[in-house]
N, C-alpha and C positions, 0 to 999 in steps of 0.2 A: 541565384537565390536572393529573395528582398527581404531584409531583418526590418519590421516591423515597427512601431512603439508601442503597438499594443498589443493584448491576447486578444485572437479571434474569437469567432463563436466555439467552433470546434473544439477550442484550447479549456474554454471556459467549462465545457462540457463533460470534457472527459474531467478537468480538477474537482468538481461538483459531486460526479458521479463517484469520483475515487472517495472523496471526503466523507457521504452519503453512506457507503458501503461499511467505512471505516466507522462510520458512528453506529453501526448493525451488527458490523463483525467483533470487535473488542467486547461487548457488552455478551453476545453470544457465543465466546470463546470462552469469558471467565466462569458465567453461569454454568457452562456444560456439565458434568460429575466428570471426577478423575476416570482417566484410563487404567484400567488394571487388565493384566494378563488375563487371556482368554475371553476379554468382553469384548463382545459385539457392537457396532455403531448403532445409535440412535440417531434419530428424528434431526435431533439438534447440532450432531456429526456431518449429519448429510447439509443441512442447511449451509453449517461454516465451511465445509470443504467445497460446497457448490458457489456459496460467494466468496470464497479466496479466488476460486478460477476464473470468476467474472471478474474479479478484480484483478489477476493476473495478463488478465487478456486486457484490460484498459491498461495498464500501467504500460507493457511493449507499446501500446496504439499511441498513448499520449508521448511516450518517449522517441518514437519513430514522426510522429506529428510536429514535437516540439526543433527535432534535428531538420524537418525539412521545411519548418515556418519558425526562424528562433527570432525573437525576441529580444532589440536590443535594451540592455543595461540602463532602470532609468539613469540619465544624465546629474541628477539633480542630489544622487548618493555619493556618498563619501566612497574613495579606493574601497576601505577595506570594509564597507558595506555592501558594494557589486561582490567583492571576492568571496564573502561570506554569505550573502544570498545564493548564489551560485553553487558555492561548495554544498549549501545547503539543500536545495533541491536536486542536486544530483547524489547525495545522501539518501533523501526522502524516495525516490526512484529506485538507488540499488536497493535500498530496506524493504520496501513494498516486495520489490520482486523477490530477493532471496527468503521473508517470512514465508511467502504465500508457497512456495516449492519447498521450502523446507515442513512446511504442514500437508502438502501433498505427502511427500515423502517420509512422513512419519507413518500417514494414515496407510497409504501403499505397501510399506516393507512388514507394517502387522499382517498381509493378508487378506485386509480389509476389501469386502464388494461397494462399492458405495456409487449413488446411481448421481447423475447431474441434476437435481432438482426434483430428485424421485421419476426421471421419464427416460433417461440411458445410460448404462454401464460407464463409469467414467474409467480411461487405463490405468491399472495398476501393474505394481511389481510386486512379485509374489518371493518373499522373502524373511521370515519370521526370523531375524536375528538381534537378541533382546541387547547387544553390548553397543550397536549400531541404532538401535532404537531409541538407547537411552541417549545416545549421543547427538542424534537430530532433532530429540524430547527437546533436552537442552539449551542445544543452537537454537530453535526456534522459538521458547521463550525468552532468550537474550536478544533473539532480531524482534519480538513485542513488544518488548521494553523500551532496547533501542530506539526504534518505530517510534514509541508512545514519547522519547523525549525529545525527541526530534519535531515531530508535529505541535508540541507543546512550544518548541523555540519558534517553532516557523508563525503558531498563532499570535503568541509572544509580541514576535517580530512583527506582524502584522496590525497586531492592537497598539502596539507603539507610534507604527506610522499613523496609524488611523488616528488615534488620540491626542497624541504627545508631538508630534513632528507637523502632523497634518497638511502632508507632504501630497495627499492623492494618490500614492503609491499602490494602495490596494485596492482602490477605484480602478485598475486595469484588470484586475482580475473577477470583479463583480460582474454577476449577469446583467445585459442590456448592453 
């Protein structure tokens, strides 16, 4: 296996798309109306639990992508900037994934039929238990939050280099 200096196309593609999604799903998550006992999914249901799963399926692709093309450490960062970069995207990866399942499985254990995009039945579990409900309600807005300051350090992080260091660092990640 050849560790790299740069992201490839592929690499850039999937971060783009994840990002992309992320600026569709947050805004379409907070607008939605509260869940209450016995309501039904709407429109706007179907749309965020359709792009959680697209976006649970890049997140495994990029994460399987990134293990079999990784990408070495720029040179040019301080230790405990490699170590905190790192800790950080592998952060951003378990967060992505456990929100997106943990919102499946909010939407699944109501009962819920909710289709992939309005064109097929997505799997559910059929299981109406409101103390476990509340409990994945929960976990899954502390992994949005999470999520939400995480991405906030990572851009952070990134506008720093860009700005303040002007290191080129986030020139590896840019399309072209």
């Amino acid at each position: 296996m050849t560790v790299r200096l740069q992201y490839g196309t592929t690499a850039k593609v999937f971060h783009w798309l994840i990002v992309a999604l992320l600026l569709v799903q947050y805004p379409l998550g907070w607008l939605m109306p509260d869940i209450h006992r016995n309501m039904k999914p709407g429109d706007a249901m179907t749309w965020h639990i359709s792009i959680g799963i697209v976006m649970l399926v890049l997140i495994v692709l990029r994460f399987a992508w990134r293990l079999a093309h990784p990408v070495a450490p720029e040179s040019s960062l301080a230790p405990w900037q490699r170590v905190s970069s790192e800790a950080l995207h592998w952060l951003l990866y378990l967060l992505v994934l456990v929100t997106t399942i943990s919102g499946w499985l909010f939407a699944s254990l109501r009962g819920w039929s909710i289709s992939f995009f309005f064109l097929t039945p997505l799997p559910m579990l059929a299981s109406e238990n409101p103390t476990a409900l509340r409990a994945i309600n929960h976990w899954h807005q502390k992994f949005e939050w999470a999520l939400l300051i995480l991405i906030g350090l990572h851009v952070i992080a990134a506008l720093t280099h860009l700005l303040v260091y002007r290191d080129r660092i986030v020139q590896r990640m840019l399309p072209g």
